[in-house]
N, C-alpha and C positions, 0 to 999 in steps of 0.2 A: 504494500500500500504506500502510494509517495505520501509525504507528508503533507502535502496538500488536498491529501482525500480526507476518505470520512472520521481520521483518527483524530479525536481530541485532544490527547494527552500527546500526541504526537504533534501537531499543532502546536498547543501550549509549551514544550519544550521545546519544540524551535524557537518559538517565539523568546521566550525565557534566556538563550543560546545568543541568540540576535542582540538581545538587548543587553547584555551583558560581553557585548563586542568580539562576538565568537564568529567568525567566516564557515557560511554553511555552505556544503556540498551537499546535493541530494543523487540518489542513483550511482553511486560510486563501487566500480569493478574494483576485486583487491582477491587475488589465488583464485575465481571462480565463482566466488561471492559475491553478491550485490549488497553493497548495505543500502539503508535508507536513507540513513543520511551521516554527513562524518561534520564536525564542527570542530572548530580548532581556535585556538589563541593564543601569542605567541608574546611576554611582556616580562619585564626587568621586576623578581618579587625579593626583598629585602630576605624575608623570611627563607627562601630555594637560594643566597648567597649568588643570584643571578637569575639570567634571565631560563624561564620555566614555559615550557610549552604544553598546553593542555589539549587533549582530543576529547571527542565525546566521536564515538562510533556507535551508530544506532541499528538494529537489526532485528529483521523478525522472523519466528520459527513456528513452524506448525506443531512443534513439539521439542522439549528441550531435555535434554538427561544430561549428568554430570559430564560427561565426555565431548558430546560437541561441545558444551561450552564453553569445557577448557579450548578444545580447537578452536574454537570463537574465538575467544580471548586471545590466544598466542595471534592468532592474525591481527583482530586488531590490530595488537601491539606492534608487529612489524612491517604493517600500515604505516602506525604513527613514527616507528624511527626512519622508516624511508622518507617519511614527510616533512617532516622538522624542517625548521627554517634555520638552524645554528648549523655553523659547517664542525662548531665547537662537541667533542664527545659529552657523553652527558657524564658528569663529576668535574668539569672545569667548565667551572661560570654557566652549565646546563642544566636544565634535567626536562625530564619528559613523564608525564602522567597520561595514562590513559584507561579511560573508562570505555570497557567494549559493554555497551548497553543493550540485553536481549530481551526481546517483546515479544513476548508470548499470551496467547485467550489463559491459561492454565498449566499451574505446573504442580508436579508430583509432589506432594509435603517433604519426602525425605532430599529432594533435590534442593528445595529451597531452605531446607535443616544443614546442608553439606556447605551450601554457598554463604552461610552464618556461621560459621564454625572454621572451615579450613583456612589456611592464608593463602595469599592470592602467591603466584610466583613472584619471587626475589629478581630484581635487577638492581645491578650498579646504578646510583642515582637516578635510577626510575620506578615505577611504577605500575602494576600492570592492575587493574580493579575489575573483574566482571560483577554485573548490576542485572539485573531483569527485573523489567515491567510486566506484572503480573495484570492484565487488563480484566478479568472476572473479577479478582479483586479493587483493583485497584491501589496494590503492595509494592513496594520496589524492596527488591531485597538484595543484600549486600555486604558481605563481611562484618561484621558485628565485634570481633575483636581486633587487640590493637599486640601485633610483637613488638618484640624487643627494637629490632631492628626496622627502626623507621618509626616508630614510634611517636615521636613528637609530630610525624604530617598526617597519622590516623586521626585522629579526632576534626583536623580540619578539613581532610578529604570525605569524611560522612560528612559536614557539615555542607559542604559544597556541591554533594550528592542531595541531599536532600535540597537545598535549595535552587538548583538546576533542573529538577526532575520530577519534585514530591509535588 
């Protein structure tokens, strides 16, 4: 469904994206996959010791199990490093965050117990977040705890989750 059809919440998260100076792609090939849409923003954060680039990759599944997601996710993510705008690696004055966002009508309880619970994979000054938009509920869900490792940008990366998306 583009985002310009009958999805609401996909709408409003454009919109959301847009206004908070995110550059939207819609329709965007990446391994085979279409996403819905990919958003990006590329800006100098005191907090990332430099300049942080953030994606939002949006995608929808007729059905989702812990496995594609992961394969989701991993693409995304090497969506968003092919994409960057820094010629700089990320841990010198970079980093790269990316949320690979899956929209799904319905998901299994133990899939959405797995995606609160496990940590997302480790990268050098990045980030890799998968997120699904549960549209029968109307839930996004989303790692829930915070490791060792990275710790201080968990709290503020739900916070940004949630106000990008909720």
């Amino acid at each position: 469904m583009s985002a310009q059809g009958g999805d609401g919440w996909l709408q409003a998260a454009m919109g959301r994206l847009s206004a908070q100076g995110f550059a939207l792609a819609e329709g965007v090939s990446c391994e085979g996959q279409t996403f819905a849409a990919v958003a990006h923003r590329s800006a100098f954060e005191l907090s990332r010791f430099g300049n942080a680039e953030t994606f939002l990759v949006l995608a929808e599944f007729d059905a989702l199990d812990r496995a594609s997601l992961r394969a989701y996710s991993a693409r995304a993510f090497r969506y968003a490093m092919a994409h960057k705008r820094s010629a700089l690696p990320p841990g010198l004055f970079e980093s790269v965050q990316c949320f690979a966002v899956a929209i799904v009508d319905a998901l299994d309880p133990a899939v959405a117990e797995a995606v609160r619970r496990e940590a997302p994979p480790k990268h050098w000054a990045c980030f890799e977040i998968p997120v699904i938009y549960e549209r029968n509920s109307g839930a996004l869900i989303f790692y829930e705890g915070t490791p060792a490792w990275g710790a201080a940008y968990y709290a503020g990366m739900r916070k940004q989750i949630r106000a990008l998306l909720g």
